[in-house]
C-alpha positions as CSV (number, residue, x, y, z in Angstrom):
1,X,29.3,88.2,354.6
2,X,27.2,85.1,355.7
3,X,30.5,83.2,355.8
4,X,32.3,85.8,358.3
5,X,32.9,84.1,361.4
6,X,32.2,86.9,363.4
7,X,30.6,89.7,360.9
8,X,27.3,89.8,363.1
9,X,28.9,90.8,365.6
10,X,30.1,94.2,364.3
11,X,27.7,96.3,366.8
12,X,30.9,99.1,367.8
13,X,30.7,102.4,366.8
14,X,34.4,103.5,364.8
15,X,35.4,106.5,367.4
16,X,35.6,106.9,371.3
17,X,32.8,109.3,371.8
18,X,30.5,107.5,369.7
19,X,30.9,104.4,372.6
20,X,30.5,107.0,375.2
21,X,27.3,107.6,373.5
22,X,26.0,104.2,372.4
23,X,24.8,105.3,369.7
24,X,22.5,103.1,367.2
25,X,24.7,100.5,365.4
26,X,27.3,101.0,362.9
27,X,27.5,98.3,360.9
28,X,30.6,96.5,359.3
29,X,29.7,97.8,355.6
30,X,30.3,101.5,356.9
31,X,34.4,100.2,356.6
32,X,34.7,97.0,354.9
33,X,32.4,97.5,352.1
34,X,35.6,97.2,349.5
35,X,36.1,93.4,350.8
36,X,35.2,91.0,348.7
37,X,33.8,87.3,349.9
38,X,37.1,85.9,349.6
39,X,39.0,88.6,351.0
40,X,36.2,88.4,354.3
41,X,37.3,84.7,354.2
42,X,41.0,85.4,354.2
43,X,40.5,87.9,357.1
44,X,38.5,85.2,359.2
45,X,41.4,82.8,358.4
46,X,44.2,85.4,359.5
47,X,41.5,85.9,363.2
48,X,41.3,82.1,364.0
49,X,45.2,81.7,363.7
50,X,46.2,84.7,366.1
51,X,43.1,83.6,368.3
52,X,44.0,80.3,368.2
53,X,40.6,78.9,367.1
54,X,39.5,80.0,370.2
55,X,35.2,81.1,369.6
56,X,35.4,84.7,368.6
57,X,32.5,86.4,370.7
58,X,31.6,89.3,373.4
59,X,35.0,91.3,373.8
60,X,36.7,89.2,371.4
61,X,34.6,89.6,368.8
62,X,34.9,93.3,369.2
63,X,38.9,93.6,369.3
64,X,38.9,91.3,366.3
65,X,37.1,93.6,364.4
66,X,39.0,96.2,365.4
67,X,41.9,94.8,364.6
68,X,40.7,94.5,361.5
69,X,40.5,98.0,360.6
70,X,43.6,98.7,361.9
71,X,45.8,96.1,359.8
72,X,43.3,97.5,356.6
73,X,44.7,101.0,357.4
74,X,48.2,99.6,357.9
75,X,47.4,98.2,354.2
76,X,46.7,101.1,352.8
77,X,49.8,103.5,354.5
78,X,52.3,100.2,353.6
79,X,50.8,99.9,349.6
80,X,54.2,101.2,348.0
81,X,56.2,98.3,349.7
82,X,53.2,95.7,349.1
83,X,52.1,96.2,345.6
84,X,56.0,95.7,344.4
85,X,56.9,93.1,346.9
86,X,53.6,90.7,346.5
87,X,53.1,88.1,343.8
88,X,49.4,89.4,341.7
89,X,49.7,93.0,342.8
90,X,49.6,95.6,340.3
91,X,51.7,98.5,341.2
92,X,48.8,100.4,341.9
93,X,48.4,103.8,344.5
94,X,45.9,102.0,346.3
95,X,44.0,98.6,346.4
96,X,41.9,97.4,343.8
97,X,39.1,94.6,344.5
98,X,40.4,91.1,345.6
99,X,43.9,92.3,346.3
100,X,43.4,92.2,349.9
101,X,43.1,88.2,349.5
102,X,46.9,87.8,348.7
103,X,47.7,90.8,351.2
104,X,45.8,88.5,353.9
105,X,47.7,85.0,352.2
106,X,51.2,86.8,353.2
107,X,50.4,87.6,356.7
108,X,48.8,84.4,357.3
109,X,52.3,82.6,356.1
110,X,54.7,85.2,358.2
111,X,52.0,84.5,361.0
112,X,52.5,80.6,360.8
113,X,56.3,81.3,360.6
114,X,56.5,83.5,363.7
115,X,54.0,81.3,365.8
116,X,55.8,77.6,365.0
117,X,59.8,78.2,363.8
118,X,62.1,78.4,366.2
119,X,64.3,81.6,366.6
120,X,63.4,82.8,363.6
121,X,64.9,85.0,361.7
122,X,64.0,88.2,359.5
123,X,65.8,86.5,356.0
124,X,64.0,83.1,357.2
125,X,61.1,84.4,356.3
126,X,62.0,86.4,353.0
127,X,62.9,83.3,351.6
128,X,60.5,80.7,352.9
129,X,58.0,83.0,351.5
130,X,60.1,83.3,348.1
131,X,60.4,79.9,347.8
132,X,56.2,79.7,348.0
133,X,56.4,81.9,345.1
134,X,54.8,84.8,347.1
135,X,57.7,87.1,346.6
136,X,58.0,89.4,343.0
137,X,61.6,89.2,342.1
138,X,64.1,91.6,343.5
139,X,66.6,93.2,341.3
140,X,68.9,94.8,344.6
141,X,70.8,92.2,346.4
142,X,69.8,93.2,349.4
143,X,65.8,92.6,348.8
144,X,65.0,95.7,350.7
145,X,61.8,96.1,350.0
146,X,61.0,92.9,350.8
147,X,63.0,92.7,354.2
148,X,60.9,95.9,355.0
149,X,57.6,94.7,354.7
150,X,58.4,91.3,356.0
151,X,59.6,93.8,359.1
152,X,56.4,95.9,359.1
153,X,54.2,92.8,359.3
154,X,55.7,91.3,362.2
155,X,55.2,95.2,364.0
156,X,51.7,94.4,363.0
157,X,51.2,91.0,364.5
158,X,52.9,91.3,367.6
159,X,52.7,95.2,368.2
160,X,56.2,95.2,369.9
161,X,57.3,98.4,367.3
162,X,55.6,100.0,365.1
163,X,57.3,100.3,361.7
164,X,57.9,103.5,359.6
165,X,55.5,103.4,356.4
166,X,58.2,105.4,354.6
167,X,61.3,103.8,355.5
168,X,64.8,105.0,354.1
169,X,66.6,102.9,351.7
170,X,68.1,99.8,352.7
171,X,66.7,100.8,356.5
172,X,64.4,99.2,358.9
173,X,62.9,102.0,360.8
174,X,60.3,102.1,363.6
175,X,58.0,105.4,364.5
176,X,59.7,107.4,366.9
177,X,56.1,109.4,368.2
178,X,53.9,109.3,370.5
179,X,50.1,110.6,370.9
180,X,49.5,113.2,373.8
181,X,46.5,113.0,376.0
182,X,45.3,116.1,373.9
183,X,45.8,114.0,370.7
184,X,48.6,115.8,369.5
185,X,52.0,113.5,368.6
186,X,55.0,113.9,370.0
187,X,58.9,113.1,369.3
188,X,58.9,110.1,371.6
189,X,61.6,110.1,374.1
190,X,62.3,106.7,375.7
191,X,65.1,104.3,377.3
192,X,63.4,101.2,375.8
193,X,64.8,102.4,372.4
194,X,68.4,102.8,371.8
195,X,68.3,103.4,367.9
196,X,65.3,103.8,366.0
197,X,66.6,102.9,362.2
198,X,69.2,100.0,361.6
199,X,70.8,98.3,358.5
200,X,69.9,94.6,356.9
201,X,73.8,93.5,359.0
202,X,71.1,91.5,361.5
203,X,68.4,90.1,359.3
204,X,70.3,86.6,359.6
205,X,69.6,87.2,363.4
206,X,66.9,85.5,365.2
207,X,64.4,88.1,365.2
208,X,64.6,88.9,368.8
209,X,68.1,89.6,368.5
210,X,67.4,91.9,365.5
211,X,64.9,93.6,368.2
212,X,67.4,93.8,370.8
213,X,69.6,96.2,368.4
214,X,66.7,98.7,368.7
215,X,66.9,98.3,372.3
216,X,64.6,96.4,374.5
217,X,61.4,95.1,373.2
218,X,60.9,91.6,374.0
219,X,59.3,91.3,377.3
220,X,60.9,89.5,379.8
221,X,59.8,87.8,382.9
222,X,61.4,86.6,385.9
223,X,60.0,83.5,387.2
224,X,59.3,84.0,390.8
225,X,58.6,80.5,393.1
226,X,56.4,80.1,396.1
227,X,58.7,80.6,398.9
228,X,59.9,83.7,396.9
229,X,56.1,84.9,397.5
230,X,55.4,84.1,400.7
231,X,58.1,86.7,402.2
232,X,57.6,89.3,399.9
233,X,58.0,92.9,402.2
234,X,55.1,95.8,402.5
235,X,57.1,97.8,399.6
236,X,56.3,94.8,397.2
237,X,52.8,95.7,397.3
238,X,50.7,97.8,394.5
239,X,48.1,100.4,396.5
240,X,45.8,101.6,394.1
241,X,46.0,105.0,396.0
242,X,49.6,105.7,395.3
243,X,49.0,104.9,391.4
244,X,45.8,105.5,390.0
245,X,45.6,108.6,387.7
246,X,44.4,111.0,389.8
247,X,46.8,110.6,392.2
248,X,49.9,110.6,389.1
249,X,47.8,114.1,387.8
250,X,46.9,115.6,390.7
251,X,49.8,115.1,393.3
252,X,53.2,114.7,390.6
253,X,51.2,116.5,387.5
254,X,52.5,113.3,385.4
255,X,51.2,113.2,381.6
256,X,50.0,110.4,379.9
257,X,51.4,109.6,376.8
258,X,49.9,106.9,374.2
259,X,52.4,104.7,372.4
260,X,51.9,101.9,370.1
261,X,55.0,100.0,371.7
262,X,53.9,97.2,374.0
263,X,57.3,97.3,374.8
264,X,56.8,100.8,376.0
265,X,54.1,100.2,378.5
266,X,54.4,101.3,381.9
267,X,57.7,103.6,381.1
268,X,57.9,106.5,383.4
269,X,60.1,109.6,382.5
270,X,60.2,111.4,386.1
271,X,62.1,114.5,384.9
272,X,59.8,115.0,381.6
273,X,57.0,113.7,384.0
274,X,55.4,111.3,381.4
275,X,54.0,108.0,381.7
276,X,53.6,106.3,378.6
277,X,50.4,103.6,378.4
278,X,49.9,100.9,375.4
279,X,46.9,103.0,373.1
280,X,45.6,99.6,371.8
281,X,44.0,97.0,374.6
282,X,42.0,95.5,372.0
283,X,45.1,93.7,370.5
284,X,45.6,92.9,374.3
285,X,42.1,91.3,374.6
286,X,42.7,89.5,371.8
287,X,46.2,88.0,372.4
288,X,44.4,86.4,375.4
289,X,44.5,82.9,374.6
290,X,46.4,79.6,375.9
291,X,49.7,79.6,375.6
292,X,49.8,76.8,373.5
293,X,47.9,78.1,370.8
294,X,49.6,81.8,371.3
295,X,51.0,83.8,368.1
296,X,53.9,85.2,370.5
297,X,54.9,82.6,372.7
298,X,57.8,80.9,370.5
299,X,59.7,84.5,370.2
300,X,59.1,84.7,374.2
301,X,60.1,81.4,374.4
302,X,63.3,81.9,372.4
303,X,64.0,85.0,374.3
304,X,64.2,83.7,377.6
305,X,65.9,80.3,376.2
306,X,68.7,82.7,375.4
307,X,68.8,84.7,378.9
308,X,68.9,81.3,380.8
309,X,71.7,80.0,379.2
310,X,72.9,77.5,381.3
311,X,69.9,76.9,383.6
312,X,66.3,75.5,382.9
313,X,65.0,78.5,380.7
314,X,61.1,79.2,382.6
315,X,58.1,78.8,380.7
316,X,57.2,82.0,379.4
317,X,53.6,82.9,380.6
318,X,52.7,84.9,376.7
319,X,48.6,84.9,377.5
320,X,49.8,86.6,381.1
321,X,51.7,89.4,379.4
322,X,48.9,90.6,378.0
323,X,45.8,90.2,381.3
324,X,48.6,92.3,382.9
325,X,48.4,94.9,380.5
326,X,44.6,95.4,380.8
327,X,44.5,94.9,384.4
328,X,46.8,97.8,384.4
329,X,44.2,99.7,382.7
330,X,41.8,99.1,385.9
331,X,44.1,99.4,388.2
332,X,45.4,102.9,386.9
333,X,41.9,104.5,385.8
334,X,38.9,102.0,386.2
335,X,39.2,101.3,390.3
336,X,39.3,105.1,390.9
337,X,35.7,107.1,390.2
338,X,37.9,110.9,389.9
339,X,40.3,109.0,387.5
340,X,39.0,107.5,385.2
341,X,36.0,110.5,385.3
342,X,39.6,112.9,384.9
343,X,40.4,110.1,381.2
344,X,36.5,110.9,380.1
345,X,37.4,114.6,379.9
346,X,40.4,114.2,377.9
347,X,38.1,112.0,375.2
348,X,36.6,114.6,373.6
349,X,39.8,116.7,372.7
350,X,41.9,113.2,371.5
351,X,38.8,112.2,369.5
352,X,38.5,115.6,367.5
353,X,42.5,115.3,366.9
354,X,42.2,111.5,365.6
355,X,39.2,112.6,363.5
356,X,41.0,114.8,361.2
357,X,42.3,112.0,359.2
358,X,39.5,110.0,357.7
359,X,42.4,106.4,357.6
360,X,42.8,106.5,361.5
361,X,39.2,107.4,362.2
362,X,38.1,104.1,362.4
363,X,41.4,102.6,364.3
364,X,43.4,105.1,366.3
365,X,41.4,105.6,368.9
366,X,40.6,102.4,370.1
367,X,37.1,101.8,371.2
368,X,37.8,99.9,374.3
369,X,40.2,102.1,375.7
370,X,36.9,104.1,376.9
371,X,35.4,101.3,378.4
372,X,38.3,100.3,380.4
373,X,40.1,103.8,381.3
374,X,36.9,105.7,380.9
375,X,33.8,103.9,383.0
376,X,34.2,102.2,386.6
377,X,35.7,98.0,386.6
378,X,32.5,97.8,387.9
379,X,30.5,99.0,385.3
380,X,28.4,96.0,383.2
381,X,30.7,96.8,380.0
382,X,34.2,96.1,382.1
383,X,33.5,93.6,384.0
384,X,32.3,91.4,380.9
385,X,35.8,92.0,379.8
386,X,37.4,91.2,383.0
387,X,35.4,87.7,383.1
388,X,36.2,86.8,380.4
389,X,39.4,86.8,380.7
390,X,39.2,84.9,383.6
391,X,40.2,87.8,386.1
392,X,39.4,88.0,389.9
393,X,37.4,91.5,392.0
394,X,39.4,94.6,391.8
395,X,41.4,95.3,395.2
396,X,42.7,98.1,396.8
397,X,45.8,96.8,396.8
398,X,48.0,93.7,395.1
399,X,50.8,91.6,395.3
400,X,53.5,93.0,393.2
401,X,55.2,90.1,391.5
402,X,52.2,87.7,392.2
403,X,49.4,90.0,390.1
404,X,51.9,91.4,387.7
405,X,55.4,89.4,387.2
406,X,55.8,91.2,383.4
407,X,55.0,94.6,384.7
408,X,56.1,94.8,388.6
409,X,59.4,96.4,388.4
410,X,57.5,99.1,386.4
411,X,54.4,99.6,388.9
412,X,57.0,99.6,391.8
413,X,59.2,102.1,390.5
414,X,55.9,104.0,389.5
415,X,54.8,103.7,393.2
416,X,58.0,104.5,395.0
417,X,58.0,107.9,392.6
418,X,54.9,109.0,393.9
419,X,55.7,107.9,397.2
420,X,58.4,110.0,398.0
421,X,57.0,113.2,395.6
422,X,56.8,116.0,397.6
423,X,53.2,118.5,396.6
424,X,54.6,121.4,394.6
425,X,51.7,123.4,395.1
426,X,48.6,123.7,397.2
427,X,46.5,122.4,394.6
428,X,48.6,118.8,394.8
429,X,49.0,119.5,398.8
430,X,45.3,119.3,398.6
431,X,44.8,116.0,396.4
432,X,47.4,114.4,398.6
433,X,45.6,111.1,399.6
434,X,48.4,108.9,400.1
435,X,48.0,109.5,404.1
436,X,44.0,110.1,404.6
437,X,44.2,110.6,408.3
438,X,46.1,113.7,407.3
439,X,44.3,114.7,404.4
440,X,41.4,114.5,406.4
441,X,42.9,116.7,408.9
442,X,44.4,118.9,406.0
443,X,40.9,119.5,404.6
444,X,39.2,120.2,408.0
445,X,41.6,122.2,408.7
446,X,41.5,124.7,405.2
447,X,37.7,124.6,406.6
448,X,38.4,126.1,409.7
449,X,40.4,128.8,407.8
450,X,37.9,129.5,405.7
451,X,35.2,129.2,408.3
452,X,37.1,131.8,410.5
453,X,37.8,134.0,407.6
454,X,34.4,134.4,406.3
455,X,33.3,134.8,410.4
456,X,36.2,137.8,410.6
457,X,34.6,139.0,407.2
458,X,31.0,139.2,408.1
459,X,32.2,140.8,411.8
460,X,34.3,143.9,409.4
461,X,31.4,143.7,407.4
462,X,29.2,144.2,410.5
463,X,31.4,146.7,412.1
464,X,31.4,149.2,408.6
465,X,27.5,148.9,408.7
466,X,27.3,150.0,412.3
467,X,29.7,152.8,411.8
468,X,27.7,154.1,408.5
469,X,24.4,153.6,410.4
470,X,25.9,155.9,413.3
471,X,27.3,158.6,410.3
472,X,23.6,158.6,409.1
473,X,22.5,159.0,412.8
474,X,25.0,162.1,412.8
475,X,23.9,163.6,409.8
476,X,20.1,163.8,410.7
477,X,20.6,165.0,414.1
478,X,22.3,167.9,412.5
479,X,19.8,168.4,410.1
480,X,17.7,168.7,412.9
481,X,19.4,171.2,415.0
């Protein structure tokens, strides 16, 4: 434990509503209590490679331990293709003690491999890691089991797919669900994907071509110069009015869905009226780092190498990829006090769903998804995360293509939707804010309505009290007489 580079800093409670809370520490031995000194070591070791030796501490710190948990759970759900496929695993139903030390050895090599060879391949890797003797012997020809978990692990590292535990037999296959705002999953329903299970025919393919037969999950980014910017028009400009949450719930009733796809991020289905959002910023906060040192930026690089063919392929930006994606997060929930209030209220429900399984407890429901969807940009616990990664004051309103070159086609389109949505009912009539002046007059004017009803009320009201006063009046006088 002494030798953990960052094992002090384990101060974040395992589930959302225990952040919400701050609750008294929970420390690291409450999940990690099975990891041995060497296997701590080995997980430090796998940390400094994807961080690029950058010093783990603050927000860092915490998504590095969460990341943690999640690649242990991703251990434990993947054991049946590990334990056979591993060099000095036993074919045991779960892990005994040290064997996370050679789990961590293999995705420290497939790491290396995926941050320093260029276009890479699937079968590349299978046998640079069989020729290190990592690999058990394969009787099949097609070394499935060993292409698959060689498959799963780079779904793990760079969180572009996420691969099926179970996959069919000589089949790489990637989850085809996604988690509700109520917590429930759901068949996932998406463009980005045009198959979700595939044969070995492309495993000789550089690995983003493999991708590209699922459909399209590499990012891409168009390079966009200064003259470019300087004449960009009005509708090439972000309003944090038109696309914060509230307005996407309240005006066009669009659902959230959480996907573990980066590639996925930002996809809006207008006739299912779903927008789907990346459920992990952690990895995003800790895939900040320079470019240089970055575990993705060769496969980026690759990627665009090929769509430039015969021009000067641009220098993929990797560490700006992933600001975007939690600036998203701000400008979406955190810059808007009835949106990211409306993502509090959903917390309680989601956690209660994630909690029924004990494994995804501690991982699904990322503890700084809270922070950043859940409490203001201006709140002490967000903007340590914005400054550290470097990020300017929130604005009511941002240059497309300048603030987000990954992700502008997305925000646009999201924009231009809402723009043109006509209210269905007078509940969205009524949280219609993209024009305040009318709003404003809107809302003074369902005043006036009401004033005037309850004045005609109290006046019929009035009038029925006068008329029983002068029956009562009646009644005595003819007692009288």
């Amino acid at each position: 434990m002494k030798n953990s580079i960052y094992a002090a800093r384990f101060r974040r409670p395992t589930t959302l509503s225990n952040v919400a809370e701050r609750t008294p520490e929970v420390h690291e031995a409450e999940w990690v209590a099975k990891l041995t000194p060497q296997e701590f070591q080995k997980r430090d070791d796998l940390v400094s490679l994807l961080v690029g030796g950058e010093r783990i501490k603050g927000s860092l710190a915490d998504s590095c331990l969460w990341y943690g948990r999640y690649l242990q759970s991703k251990f434990h759900h993947h054991w049946h293709l590990l334990a056979p496929a591993l060099v000095g695993l036993e074919d045991n139903v779960t892990p005994a003690s040290g064997d996370l030390v050679i789990v961590y050895c293999f995705v420290i090599e497939v790491a290396k491999l995926l941050k320093t060879r260029k276009n890479l391949a699937l079968v590349e890797i299978v046998d640079e890691l069989d020729n290190q003797q990592l690999l058990k012997p394969q009787m099949d020809e097609e070394r499935a089991i060993l292409n698959q978990i060689v498959f799963a692990t780079l779904g793990w590292l760079s969180m572009l797919y996420e691969a099926v535990p179970h996959p069919a037999a000589n089949k790489l296959e990637v989850v085809r669900t996604s988690t509700t705002s109520s917590g429930y999953r759901n068949s996932l329903n998406t463009r980005k994907y045009h198959s979700y299970m595939r044969n070995f025919d492309y495993i000789d393919f550089p690995f983003f071509e493999l991708l590209a037969r699922f459909g399209e999950l590499t990012p891409q980014w168009k390079p966009h110069f200064a003259n470019e910017l300087g004449s960009l028009r009005q509708a090439e400009v972000i309003s944090v009015k038109d696309v914060c949450f509230n307005t996407l719930q309240g005006l066009a009733d669009l659902k959230i869905e959480w996907v573990t796809s980066l590639a996925l991020h930002l996809e809006m289905d207008s006739s299912k009226k779903t927008l789907k959002l990346f459920q992990f910023p952690s990895f995003c906060r800790m895939m900040v780092v320079e470019n240089e040192t970055h575990l993705l930026s060769r496969l980026l690089t690759d990627h665009a190498t090929r769509l430039y063919e015969d021009v000067r392929a641009p220098e993929v930006v990797t560490e700006q990829f992933f600001k975007e994606i939690l600036l998203t997060y701000r400008l979406i929930f955190g810059q808007d006090d009835r949106s990211y209030k409306a993502f509090s209220r959903m917390v309680p429900v989601w956690e209660e769903q994630c909690g029924r399984s004990s494994w995804e407890t501690t991982w699904a429901c990322d503890p700084m998804l809270l922070t950043l969807c859940g409490k203001s940009a201006t709140s002490d616990e967000a903007r340590k995360i914005y400054d550290e990664i470097d990020e300017h004051e929130p604005a009511n309103c941002y240059n497309a293509h300048h603030e987000f070159p990954f992700f502008a086609k997305r925000l646009l389109e999201l924009q231009e939707f809402i723009k043109h949505h006509q209210p269905q009912n007078l509940r969205a009539l009524l949280n219609d804010r993209r024009d305040v002046a009318a709003w404003y007059t809107l809302w003074n004017n369902q005043l006036l309505i009401i004033f005037a009803t309850i004045t005609i009320l109290l006046m019929m009201l009035s009038l029925v009290l006068q008329a029983w006063q002068v029956m009562l009046a009646r009644q005595q006088l003819q007692q009288l007489g």
